[in-house]
C-alpha positions as CSV (number, residue, x, y, z in Angstrom):
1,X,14.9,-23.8,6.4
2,X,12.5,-25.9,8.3
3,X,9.9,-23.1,7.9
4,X,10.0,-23.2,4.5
5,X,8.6,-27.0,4.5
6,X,5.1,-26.5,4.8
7,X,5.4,-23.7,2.2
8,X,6.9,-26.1,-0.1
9,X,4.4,-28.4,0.6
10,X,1.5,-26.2,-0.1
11,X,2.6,-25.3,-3.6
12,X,3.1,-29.0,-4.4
13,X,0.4,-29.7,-3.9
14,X,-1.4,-27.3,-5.2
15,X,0.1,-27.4,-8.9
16,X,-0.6,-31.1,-8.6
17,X,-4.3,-29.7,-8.0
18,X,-4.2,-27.8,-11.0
19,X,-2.4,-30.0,-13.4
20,X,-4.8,-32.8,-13.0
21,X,-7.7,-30.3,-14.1
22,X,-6.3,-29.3,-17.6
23,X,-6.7,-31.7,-20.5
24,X,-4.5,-32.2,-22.9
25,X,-7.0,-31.0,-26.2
26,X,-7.0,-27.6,-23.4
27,X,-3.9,-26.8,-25.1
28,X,-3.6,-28.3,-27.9
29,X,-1.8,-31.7,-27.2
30,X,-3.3,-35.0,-28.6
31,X,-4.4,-37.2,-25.4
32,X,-2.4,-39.7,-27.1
33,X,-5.1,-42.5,-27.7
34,X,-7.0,-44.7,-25.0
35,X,-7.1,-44.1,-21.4
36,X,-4.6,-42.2,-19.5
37,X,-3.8,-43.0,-15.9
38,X,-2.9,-39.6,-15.3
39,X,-6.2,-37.1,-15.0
40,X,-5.1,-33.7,-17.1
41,X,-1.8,-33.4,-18.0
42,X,1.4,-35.6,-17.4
43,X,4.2,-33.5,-15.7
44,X,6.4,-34.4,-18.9
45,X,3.7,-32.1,-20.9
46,X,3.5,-29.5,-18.1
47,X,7.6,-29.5,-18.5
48,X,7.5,-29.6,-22.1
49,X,4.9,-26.5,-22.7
50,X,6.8,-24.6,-20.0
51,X,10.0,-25.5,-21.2
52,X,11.6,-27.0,-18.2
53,X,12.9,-30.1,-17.3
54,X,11.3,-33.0,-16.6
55,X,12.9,-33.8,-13.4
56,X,13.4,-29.8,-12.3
57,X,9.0,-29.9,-12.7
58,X,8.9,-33.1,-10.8
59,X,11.3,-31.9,-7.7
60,X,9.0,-29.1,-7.7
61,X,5.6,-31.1,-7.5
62,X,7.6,-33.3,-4.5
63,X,8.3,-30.1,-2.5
64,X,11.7,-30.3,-2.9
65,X,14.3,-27.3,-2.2
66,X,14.7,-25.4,-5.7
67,X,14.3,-21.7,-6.3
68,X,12.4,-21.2,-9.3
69,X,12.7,-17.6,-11.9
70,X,10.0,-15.2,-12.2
71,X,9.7,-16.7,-15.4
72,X,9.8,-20.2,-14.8
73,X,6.6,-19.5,-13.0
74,X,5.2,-17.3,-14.6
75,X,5.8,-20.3,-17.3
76,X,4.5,-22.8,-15.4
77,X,1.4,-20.6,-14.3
78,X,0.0,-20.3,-18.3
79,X,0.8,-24.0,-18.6
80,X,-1.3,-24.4,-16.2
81,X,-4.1,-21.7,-16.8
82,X,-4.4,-20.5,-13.5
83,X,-6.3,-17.4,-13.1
84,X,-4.4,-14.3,-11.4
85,X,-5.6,-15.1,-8.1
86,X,-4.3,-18.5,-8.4
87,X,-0.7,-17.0,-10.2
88,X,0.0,-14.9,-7.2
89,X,-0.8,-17.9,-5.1
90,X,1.9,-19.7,-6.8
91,X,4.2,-16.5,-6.6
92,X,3.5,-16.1,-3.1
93,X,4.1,-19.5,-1.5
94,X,7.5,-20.1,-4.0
95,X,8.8,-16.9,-2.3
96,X,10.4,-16.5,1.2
97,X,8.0,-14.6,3.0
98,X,8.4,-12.6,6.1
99,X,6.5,-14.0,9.2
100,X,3.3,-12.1,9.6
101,X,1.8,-12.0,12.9
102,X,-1.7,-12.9,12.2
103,X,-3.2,-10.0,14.8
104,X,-2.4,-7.0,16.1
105,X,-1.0,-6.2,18.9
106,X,-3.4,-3.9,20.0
107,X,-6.5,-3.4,18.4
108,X,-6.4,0.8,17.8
109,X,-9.6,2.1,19.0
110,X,-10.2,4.4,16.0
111,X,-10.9,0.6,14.4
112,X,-13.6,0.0,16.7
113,X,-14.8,3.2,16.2
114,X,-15.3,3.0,12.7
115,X,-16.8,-0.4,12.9
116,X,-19.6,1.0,15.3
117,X,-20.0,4.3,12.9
118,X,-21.2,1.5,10.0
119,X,-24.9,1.4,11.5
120,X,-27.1,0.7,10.1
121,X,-25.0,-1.6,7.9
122,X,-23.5,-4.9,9.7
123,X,-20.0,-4.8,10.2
124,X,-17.1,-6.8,11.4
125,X,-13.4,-6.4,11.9
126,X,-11.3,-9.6,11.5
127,X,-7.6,-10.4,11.8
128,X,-5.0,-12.2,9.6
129,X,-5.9,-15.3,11.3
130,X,-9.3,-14.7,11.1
131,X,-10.4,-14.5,14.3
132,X,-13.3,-11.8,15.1
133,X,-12.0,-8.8,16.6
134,X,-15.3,-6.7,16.7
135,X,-18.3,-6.1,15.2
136,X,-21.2,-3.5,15.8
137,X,-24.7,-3.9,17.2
138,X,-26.0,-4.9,13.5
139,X,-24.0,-7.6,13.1
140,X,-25.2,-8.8,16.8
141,X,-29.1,-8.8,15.8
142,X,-28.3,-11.0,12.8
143,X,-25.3,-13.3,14.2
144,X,-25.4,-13.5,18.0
145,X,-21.8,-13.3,18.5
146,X,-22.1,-12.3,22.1
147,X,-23.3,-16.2,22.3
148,X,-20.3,-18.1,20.8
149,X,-17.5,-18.6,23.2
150,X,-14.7,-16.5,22.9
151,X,-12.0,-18.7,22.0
152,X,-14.4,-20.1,18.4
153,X,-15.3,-15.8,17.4
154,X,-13.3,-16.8,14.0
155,X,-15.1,-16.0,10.7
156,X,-13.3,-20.0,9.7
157,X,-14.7,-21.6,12.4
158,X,-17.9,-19.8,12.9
159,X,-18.8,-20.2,9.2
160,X,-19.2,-24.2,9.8
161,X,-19.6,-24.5,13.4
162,X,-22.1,-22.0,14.7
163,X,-25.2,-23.2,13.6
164,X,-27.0,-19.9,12.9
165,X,-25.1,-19.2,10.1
166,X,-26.4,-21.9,8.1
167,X,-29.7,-20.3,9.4
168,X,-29.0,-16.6,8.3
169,X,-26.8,-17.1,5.2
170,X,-28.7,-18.0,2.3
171,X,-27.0,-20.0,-0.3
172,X,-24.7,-21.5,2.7
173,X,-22.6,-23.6,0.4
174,X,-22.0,-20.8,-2.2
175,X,-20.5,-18.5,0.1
176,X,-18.8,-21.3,2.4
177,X,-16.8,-22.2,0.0
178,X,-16.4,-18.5,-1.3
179,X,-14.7,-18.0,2.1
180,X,-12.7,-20.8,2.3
181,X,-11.0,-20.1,-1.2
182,X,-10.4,-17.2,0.7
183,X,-8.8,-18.2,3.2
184,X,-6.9,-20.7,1.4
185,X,-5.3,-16.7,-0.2
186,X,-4.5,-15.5,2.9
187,X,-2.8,-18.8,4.5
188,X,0.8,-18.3,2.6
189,X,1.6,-16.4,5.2
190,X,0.2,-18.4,8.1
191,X,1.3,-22.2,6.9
192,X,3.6,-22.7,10.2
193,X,0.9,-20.3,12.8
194,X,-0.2,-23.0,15.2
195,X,-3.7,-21.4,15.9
196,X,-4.7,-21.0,12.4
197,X,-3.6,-24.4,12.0
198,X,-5.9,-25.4,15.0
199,X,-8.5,-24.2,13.7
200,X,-8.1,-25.8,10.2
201,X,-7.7,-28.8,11.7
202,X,-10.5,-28.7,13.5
203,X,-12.5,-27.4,10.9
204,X,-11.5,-30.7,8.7
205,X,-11.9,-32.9,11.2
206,X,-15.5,-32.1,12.3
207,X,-17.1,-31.2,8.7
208,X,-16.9,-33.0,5.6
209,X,-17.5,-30.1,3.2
210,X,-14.3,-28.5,4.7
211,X,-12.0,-31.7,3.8
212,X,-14.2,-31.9,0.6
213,X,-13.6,-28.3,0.0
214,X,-9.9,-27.6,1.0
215,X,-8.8,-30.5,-1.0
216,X,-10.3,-28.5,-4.3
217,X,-7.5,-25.9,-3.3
218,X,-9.2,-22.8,-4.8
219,X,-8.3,-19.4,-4.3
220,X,-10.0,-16.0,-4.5
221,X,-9.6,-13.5,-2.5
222,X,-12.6,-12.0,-0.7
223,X,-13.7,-9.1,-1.9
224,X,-17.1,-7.9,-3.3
225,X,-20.2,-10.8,-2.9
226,X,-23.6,-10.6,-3.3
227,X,-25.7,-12.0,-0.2
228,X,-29.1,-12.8,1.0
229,X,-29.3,-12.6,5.3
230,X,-32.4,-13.8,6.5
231,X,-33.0,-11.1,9.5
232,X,-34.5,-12.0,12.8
233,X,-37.2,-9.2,12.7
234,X,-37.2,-8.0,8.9
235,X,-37.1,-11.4,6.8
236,X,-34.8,-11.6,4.0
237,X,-32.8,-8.9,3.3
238,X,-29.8,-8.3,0.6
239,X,-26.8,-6.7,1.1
240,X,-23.4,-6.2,-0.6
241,X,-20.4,-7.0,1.3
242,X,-17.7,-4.8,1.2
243,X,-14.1,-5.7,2.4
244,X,-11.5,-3.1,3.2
245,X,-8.1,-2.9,5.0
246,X,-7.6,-0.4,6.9
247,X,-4.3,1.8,6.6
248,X,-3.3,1.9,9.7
249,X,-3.5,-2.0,10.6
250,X,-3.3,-3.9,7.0
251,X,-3.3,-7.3,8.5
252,X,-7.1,-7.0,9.6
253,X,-10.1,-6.5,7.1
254,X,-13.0,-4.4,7.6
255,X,-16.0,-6.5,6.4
256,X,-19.2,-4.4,6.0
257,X,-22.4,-5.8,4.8
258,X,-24.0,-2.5,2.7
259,X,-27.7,-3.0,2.4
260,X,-29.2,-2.8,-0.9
């Protein structure tokens, strides 16, 4: 049970998050006259819309230990008008999940294979935890990975702390916090994973966008974006990423960057 705290937690949380961004006029409550305390709605209102009870809601917002329906989320989710992305978020960490190693065990070598076989395009293969498993010669001329330590080759920490990546990504902020909405997806699974939490920590202790950013709590999953690389030899170039997960390991993502 104690495994299921953090989860608990999370999704606290992160309805508190989303509560305090819808207004009452958003659906179709009066605001009641002069200045609430409470930014967005009250949890009575959320309780009320969703028909639920006022002290089953607030349990939930504490993290307490209650099982909610399909549909009491699924209630709770239109209250709150969270986006699909963000629904399966709240489906995802109100449900006992399997653990889910974040790597693989062995890295199969038709992976590596096919990440060298995407020249000319850059490409990258990462795990569930993040952490950079390979990448081809493309991705080298642009990012230098070969230079970062070994134990700090994840996409997390390399986004914030390895300074050429503010150099090479264009519109930094855009896509930092592209990826950490991102990552914020995939961590349902990896709540209680001590080396993702590492990371995070890290991350949020040395960078003030990442504890400016996390706190938002939004989610998106990574999938197609738009990017501008500024190329050591070729200038500015623009590419379409691409992320794919490969059959035989579904835990890791193939990330290539197509050039357009």
């Amino acid at each position: 049970m104690t495994a299921q705290i953090p989860r608990r937690r999370e999704l606290a949380e992160f309805l508190r998050s989303r509560r305090a961004r819808v207004t009452p006029a958003d659906v179709g409550l009066p605001n009641g006259g002069g200045l609430r305390r409470t930014p967005g709605l009250r949890r009575e209102e959320v309780a009320l819309l969703a028909g639920v009870g006022v002290t089953w809601y607030t349990w939930l917002e504490q993290g307490r230990e209650i099982n909610p329906s399909d549909e009491v989320l699924a209630s709770i989710a239109r209250t709150l008008r969270l986006s699909s992305a963000e629904t399966d978020h709240v489906f995802r960490l109100a449900r006992v999940q399997p653990h889910v190693n974040g790597t693989a065990s062995a890295l199969p070598d038709v992976l590596r294979r096919l990440v060298e076989h995407q020249e000319p395009a850059p490409a990258m293969l990462i795990d569930g935890r993040w952490d950079l498993l390979a990448w081809n010669s493309s991705a080298e001329e642009i990012y230098r990975y070969d230079q970062v330590p070994a134990g700090e080759r994840n996409a997390a920490w390399l986004l914030f702390g390895w300074p050429l990546m503010r150099e090479v990504l264009l519109d930094w902020p855009y896509h930092a916090r592209r990826v950490l909405a991102a990552i914020r997806a995939s961590s349902v699974d990896l709540l209680d994973d001590e080396r993702f939490n590492a990371v995070l920590d890290r991350l949020r202790r040395e960078f003030p966008e990442v504890r400016r950013w996390w706190d938002d709590h939004e989610v998106a999953p990574k999938t197609l974006a738009h990017k501008r690389l500024r190329h050591p030899t070729r200038g500015i170039i623009e590419v379409e990423e691409v992320v794919l997960r490969p059959g035989v390991a579904p835990e890791l993502q193939l990330i290539v960057n197509l050039p357009l």
